[in-house]
C-alpha positions as CSV (number, residue, x, y, z in Angstrom):
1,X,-81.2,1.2,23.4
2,X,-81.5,2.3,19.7
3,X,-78.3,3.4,18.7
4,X,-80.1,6.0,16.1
5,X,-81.9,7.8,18.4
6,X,-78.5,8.2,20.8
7,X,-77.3,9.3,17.4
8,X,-79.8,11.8,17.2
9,X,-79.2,13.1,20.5
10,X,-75.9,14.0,19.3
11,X,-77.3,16.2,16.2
12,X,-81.0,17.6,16.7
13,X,-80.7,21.0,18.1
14,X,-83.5,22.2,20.3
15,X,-86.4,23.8,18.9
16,X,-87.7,26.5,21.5
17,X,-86.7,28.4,24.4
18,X,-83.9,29.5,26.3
19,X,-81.8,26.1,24.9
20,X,-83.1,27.2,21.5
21,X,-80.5,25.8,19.2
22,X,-78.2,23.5,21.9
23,X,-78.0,20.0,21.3
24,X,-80.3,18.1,22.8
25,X,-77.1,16.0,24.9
26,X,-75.9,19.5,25.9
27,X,-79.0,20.3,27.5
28,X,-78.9,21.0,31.6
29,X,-80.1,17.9,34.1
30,X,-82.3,20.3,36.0
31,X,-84.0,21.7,32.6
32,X,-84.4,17.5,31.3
33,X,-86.0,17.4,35.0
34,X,-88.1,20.0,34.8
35,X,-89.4,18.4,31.3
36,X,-89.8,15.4,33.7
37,X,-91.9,17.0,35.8
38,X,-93.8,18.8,33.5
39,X,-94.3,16.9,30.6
40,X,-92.3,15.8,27.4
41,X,-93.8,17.7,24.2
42,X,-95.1,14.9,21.8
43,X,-93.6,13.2,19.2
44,X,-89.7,12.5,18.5
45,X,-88.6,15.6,19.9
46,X,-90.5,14.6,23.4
47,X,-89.0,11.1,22.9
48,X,-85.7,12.5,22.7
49,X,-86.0,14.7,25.6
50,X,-87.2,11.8,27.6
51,X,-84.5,9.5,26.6
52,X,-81.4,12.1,27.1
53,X,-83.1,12.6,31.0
54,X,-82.9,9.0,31.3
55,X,-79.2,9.0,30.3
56,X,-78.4,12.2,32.6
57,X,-80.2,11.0,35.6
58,X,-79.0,7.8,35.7
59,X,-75.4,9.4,34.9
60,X,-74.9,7.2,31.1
61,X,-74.4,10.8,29.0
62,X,-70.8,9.2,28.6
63,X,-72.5,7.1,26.3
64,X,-72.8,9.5,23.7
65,X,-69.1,10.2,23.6
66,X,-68.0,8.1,21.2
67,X,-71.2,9.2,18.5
68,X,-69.7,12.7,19.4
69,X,-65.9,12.2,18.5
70,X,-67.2,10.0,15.1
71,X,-68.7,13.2,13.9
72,X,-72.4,12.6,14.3
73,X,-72.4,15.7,16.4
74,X,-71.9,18.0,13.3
75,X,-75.5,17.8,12.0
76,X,-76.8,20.6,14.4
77,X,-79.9,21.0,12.5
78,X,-83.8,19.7,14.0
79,X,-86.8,18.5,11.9
């Protein structure tokens, strides 16, 4: 697992819709699923999505603890 994209997932906000601004690891399971079912949106953003589902569903968001309490979470801001 790339440790810079679990970073990310700790300080790119969400771009649209009713998450608008959450962090992408502080997105709901049932909304990652629904992106699941759906479809990820291209590009990192889609990656990202796809990775923090992966880490939910399989019950790893723990992970991202650590990146959280080192301050990686203070970012906030998407591309």
């Amino acid at each position: 697992m790339d440790p810079e994209l679990l970073s990310l997932l700790v300080t790119r906000t969400m771009p649209f819709g009713k998450y608008q601004g959450r962090l992408i690891a502080d997105l709901p399971g049932p909304y990652l699923a629904w992106f699941a079912r759906k479809g990820f949106p291209p590009g990192e953003l889609g990656r990202l999505l796809a990775l923090m589902h992966e880490l939910d569903h399989n019950g790893l968001a723990s992970l991202l603890a650590p990146l959280r309490k080192t301050g990686a979470g203070k970012v906030g801001q998407g591309k």
